[in-house]
C-alpha positions in Angstrom: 80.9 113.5 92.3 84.2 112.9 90.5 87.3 111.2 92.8 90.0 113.3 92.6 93.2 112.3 91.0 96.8 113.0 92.4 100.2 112.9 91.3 102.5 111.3 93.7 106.3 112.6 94.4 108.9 110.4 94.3 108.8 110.1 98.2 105.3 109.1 98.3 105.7 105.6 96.2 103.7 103.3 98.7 101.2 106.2 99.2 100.5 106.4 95.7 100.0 102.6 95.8 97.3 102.8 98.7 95.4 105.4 97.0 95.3 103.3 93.6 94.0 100.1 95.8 91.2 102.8 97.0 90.1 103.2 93.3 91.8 107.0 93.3 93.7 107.7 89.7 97.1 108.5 90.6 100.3 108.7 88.5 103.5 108.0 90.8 106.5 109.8 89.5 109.0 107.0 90.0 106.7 105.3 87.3 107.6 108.0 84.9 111.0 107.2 83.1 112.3 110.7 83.6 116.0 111.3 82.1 117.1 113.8 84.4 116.2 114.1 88.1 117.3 117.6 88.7 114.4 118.6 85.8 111.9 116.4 87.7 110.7 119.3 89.9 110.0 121.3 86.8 108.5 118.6 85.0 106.1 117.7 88.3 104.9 121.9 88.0 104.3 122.1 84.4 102.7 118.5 84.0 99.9 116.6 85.0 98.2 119.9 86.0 94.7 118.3 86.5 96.0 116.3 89.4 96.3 117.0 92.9 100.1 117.2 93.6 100.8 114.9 97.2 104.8 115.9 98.0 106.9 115.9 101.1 109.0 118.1 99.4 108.7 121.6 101.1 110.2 123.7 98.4 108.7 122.3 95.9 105.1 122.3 98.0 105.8 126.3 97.8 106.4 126.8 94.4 103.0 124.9 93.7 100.9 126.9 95.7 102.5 129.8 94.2 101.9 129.2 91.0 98.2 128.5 92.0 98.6 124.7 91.2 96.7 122.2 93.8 99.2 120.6 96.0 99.1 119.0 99.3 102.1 118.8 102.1 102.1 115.3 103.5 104.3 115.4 106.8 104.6 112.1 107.9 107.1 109.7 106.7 105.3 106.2 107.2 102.6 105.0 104.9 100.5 104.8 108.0 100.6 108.2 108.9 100.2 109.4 105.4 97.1 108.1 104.9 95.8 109.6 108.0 96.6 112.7 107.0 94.8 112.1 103.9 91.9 111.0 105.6 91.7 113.8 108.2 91.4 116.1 105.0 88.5 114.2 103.9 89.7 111.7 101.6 88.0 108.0 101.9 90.2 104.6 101.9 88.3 101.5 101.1 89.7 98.7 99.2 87.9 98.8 95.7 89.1 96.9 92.4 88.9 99.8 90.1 92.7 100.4 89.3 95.9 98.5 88.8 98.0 98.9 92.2 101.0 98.3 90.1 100.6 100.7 86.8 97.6 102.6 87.3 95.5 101.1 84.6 91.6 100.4 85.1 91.1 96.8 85.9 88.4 94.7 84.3 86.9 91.0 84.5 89.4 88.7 82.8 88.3 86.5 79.9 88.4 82.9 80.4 91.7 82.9 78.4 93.6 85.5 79.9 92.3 83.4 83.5 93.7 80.4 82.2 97.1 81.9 81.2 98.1 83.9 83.7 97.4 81.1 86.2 99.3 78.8 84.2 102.2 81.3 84.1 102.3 82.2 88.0 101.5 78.4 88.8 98.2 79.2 90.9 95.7 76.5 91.7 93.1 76.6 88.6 90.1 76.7 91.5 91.0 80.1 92.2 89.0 81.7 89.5 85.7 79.3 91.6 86.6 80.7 94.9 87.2 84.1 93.8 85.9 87.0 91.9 88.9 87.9 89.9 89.8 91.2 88.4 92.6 91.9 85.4 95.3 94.3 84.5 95.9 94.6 80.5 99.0 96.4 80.8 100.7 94.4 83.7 98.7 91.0 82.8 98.0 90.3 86.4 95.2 88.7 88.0 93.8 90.3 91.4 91.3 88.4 93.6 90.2 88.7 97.3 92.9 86.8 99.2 95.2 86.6 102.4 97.1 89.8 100.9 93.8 91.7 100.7 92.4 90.3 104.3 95.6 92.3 105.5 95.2 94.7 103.6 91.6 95.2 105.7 93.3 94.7 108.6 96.1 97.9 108.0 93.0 100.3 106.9 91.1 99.1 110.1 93.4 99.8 112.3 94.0 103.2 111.2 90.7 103.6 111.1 90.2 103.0 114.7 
């Protein structure tokens, strides 16, 4: 079965980060470089229609559903109890290294090159890529490994969890 993917308002930015770090495909509007604000409403309706629209936006949460277009009202304003919603409607959070937390993109295993230069570049201990399995992002050009951040990141889905 297919993960859905979701389109994240611009209320929902560290939502839409926590469902990318759970391998979900979701396109955060504040990623979009949209010229005018007061269009973005229309723009979120009329685009992106294959998506599962996540909003805290009550009017906007209407007009979705009455134009027959997926949408889902999140209530809660912390991350925390976002996700719970999300998970109380059926929708799993694991950390998996399938997409970029940052842009979206898939991530891959990084060449021995693009190891070698982006450690150089952030000034990381070279025996990271020996103690860790790494994972890339072409478009940001950013390494991701199993770390502290991602111990923690455990910890916050465990304890929402339980």
């Amino acid at each position: 079965m297919n993960k859905p993917k979701f389109l994240c308002d611009r209320m929902l930015g560290k939502l839409a980060t926590w469902l990318r770090i759970s391998g979900y495909d979701t396109v955060y509007v504040g990623d979009l470089k949209l010229n005018n604000r007061r269009k973005e409403d229309t723009f979120i309706l009329n685009s992106f229609k294959d998506r599962i629209l996540l909003t805290r936006d009550r009017e906007l949460y209407n007009r979705c559903i009455s134009s027959r277009r997926d949408a889902i009202f999140i209530k809660s304003d912390s991350v925390e109890g976002q996700i719970r919603e999300m998970i109380e409607l059926g929708f799993d959070f694991q950390i998996v290294m399938d997409r970029c937390s940052v842009c979206n993109s898939p991530l891959r295993k990084p060449s021995e090159n693009e190891t070698m230069r982006v450690l150089r570049r952030e000034r990381i201990e070279e025996d990271l890529r020996e103690r860790y399995e790494l994972w890339y992002c072409e478009k940001c050009d950013k390494l991701y490994w199993m770390g502290g951040h991602w111990r923690n990141m455990v910890g916050f889905l465990d304890r929402i969890y339980s």
